[in-house]
Backbone as numpy.savetxt, mean C-alpha at the origin, in Angstrom:
# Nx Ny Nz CAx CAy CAz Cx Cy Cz
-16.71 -22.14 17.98 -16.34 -21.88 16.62 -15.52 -20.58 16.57
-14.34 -20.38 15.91 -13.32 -19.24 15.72 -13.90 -18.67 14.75
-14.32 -17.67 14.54 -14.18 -16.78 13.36 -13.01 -15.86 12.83
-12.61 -15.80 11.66 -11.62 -14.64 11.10 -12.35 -13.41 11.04
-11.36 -12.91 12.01 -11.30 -11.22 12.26 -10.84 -10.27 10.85
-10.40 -11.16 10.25 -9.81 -10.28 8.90 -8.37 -10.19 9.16
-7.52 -9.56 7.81 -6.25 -9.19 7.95 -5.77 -8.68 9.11
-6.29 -7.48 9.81 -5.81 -6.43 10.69 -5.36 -7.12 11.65
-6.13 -8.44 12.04 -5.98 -9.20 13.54 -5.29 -10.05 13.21
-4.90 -10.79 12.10 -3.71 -12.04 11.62 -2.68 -11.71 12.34
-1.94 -12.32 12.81 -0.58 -12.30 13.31 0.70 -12.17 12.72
0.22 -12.75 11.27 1.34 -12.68 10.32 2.53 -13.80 10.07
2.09 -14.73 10.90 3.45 -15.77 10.48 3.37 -16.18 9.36
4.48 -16.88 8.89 5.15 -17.35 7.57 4.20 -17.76 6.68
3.52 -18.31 7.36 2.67 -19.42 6.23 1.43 -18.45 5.59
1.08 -17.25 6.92 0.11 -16.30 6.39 0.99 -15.16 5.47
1.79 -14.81 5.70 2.80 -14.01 4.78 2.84 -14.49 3.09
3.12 -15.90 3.49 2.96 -16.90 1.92 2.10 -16.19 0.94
0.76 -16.90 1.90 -0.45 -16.96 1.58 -0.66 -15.29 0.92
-0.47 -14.33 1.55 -0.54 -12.96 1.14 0.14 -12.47 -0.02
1.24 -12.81 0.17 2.37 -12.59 -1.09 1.55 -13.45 -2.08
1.25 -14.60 -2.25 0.67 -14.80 -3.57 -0.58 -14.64 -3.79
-1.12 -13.92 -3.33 -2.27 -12.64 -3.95 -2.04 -11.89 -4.23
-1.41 -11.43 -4.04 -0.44 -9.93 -4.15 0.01 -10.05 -5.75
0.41 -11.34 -6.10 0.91 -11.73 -7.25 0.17 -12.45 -8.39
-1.12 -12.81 -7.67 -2.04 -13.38 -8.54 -2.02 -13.06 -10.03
-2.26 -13.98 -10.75 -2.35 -13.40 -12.17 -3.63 -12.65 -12.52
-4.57 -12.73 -11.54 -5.93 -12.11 -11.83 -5.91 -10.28 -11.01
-5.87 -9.83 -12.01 -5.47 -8.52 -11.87 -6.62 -7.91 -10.61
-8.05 -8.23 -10.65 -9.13 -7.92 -9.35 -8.64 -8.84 -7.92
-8.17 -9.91 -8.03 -7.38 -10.77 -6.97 -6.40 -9.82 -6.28
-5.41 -9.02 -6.73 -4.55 -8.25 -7.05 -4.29 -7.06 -6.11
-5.81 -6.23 -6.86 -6.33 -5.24 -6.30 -6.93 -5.47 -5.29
-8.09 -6.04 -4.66 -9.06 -6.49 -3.55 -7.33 -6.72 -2.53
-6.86 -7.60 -2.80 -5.58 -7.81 -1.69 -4.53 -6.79 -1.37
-4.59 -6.00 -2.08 -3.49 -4.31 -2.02 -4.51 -3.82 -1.06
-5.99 -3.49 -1.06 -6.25 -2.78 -0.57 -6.18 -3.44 0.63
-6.82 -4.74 1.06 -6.57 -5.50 2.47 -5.52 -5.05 2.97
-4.48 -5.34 2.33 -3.16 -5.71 2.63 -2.76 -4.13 3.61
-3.29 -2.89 2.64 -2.59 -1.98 3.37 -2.77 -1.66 4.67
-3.75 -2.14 5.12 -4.44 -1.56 6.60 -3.93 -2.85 7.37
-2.91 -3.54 7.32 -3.21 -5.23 7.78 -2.10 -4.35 8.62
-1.84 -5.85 9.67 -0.68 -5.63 10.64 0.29 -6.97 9.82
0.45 -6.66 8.31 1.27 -8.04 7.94 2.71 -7.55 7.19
3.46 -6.59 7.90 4.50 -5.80 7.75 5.97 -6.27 7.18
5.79 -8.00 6.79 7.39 -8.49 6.47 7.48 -7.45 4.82
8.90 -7.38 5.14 9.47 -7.21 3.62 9.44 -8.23 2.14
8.88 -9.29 2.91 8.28 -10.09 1.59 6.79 -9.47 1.24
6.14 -8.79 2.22 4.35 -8.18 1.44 5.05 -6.89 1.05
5.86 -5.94 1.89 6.67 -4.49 1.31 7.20 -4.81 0.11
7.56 -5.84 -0.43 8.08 -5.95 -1.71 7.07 -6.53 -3.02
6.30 -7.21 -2.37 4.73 -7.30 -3.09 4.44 -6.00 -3.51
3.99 -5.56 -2.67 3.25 -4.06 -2.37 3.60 -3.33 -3.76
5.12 -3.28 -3.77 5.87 -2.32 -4.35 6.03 -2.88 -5.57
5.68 -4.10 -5.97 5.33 -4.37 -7.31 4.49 -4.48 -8.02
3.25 -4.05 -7.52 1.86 -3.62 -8.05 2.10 -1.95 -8.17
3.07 -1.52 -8.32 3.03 -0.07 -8.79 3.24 -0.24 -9.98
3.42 -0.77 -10.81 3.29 -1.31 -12.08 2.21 -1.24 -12.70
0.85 -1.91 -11.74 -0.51 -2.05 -12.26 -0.80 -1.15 -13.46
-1.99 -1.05 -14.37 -2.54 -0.11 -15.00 -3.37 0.19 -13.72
-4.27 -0.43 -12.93 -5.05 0.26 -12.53 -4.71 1.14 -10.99
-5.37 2.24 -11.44 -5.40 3.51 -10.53 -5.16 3.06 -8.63
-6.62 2.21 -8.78 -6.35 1.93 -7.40 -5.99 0.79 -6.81
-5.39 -0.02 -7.40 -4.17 -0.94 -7.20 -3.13 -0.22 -6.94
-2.37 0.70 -7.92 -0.97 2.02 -7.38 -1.78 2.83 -6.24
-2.90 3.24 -5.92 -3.19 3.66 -4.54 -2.93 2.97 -3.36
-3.51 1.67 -3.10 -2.97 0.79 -2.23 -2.43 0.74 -2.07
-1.12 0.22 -3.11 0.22 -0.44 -2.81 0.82 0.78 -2.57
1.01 1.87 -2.62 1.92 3.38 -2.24 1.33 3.37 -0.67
-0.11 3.33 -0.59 -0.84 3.59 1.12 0.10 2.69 1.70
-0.07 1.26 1.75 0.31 -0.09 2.46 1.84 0.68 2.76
2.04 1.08 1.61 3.96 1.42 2.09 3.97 2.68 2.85
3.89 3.46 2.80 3.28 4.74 3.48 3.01 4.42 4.76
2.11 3.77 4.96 1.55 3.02 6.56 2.46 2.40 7.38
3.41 1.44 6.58 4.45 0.64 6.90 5.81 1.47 7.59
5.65 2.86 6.90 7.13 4.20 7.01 8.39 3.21 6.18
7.89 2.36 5.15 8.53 2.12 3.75 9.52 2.79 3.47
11.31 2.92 3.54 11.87 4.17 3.26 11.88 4.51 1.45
10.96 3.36 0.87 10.41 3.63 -0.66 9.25 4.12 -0.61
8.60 4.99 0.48 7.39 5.28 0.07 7.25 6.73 -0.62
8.60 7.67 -0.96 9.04 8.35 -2.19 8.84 7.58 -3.31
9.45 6.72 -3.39 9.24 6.69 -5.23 7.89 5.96 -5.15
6.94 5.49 -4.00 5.86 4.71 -4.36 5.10 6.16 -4.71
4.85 6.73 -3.97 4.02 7.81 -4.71 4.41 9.14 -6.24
5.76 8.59 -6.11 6.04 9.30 -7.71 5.48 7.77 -8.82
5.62 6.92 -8.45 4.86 5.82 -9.48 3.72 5.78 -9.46
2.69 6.18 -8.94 1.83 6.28 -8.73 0.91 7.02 -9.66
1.68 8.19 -9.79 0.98 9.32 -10.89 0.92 10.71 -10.08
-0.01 11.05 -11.36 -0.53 12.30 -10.78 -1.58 12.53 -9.21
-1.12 13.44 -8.21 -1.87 13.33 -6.97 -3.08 14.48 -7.10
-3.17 15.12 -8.16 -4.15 15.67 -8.87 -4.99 15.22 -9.29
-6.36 14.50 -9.04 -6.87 13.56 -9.81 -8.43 13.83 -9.82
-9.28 14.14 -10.61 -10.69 14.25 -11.18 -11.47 13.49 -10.37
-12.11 13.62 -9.26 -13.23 12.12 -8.65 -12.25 11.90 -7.31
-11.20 12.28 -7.60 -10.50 11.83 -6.09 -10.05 13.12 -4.95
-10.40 14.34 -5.29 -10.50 15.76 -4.32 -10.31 14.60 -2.52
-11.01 14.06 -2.71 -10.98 13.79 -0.63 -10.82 12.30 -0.42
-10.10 11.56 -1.51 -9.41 10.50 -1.45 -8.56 10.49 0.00
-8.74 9.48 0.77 -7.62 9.15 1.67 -6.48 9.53 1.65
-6.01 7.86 0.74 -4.73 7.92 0.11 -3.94 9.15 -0.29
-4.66 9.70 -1.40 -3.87 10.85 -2.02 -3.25 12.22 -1.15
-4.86 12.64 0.63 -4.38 12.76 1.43 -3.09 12.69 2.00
-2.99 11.44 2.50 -2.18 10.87 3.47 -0.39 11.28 2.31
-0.43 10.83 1.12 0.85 11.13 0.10 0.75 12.66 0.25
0.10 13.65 0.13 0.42 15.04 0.12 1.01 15.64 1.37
0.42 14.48 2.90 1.01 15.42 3.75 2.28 14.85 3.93
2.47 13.69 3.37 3.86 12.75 3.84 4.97 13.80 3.12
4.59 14.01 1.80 5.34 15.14 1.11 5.23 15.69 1.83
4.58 17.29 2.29 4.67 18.20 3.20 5.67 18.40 4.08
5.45 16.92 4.57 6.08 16.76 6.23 7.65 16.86 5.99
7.82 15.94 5.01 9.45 16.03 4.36 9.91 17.00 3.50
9.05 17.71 3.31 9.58 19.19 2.70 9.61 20.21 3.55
8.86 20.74 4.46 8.86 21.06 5.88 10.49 20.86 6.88
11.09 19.01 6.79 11.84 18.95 7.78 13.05 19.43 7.10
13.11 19.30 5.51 14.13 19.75 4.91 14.34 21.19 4.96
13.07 21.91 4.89 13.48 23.23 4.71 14.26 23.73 6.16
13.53 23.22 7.40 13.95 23.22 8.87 15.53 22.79 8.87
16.08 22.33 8.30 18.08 21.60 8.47 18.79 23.13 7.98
């Protein structure tokens, strides 16, 4: 008997890409979210889920725009600037040692850093 390893171990062909992209798009906004967050840690890198991704920055909810900015971020997305200016504020009440918000402050850093270095 095969068991699923989860996203991380999928391979990613077409038909699983499909399948991803329309969760990503679900009309059920928790469908939505639960799959942003999968999605970001996955090895499922086409520009059809990068463009998913990047249209749940839209969401109202908080950590739906967390995901989908991480997933792109993870990916080296050359939109993962404006994913974290859509995102909001990286200041946030309850989220001090958030991952995500992490990982967006040093990505800033790093590119403010190489700029100041030219």
């Amino acid at each position: 008997m095969t068991r699923w390893a989860g996203p991380r171990s999928v391979g990613g062909g077409s038909e699983f890409t499909d399948i991803i992209v329309g969760l990503l798009r679900d009309p059920v906004a928790d469908v939505r979210a639960c799959t942003a967050e999968a999605v970001a840690h996955s090895t499922a890198r086409t520009a059809a889920v990068a463009d998913a991704l990047l249209a749940l920055l839209d969401e109202d909810d908080l950590g739906t725009r967390l995901n989908a900015a991480y997933g792109l971020l993870l990916r080296d997305d050359p939109r993962t600037g404006e994913a974290i200016e859509r995102v909001g504020p990286l200041s946030l009440p309850g989220f001090e040692h958030d991952h995500r918000l992490h990982a967006f402050w040093t990505w800033k850093w790093d590119r403010r850093e190489r700029s100041d270095a030219e």
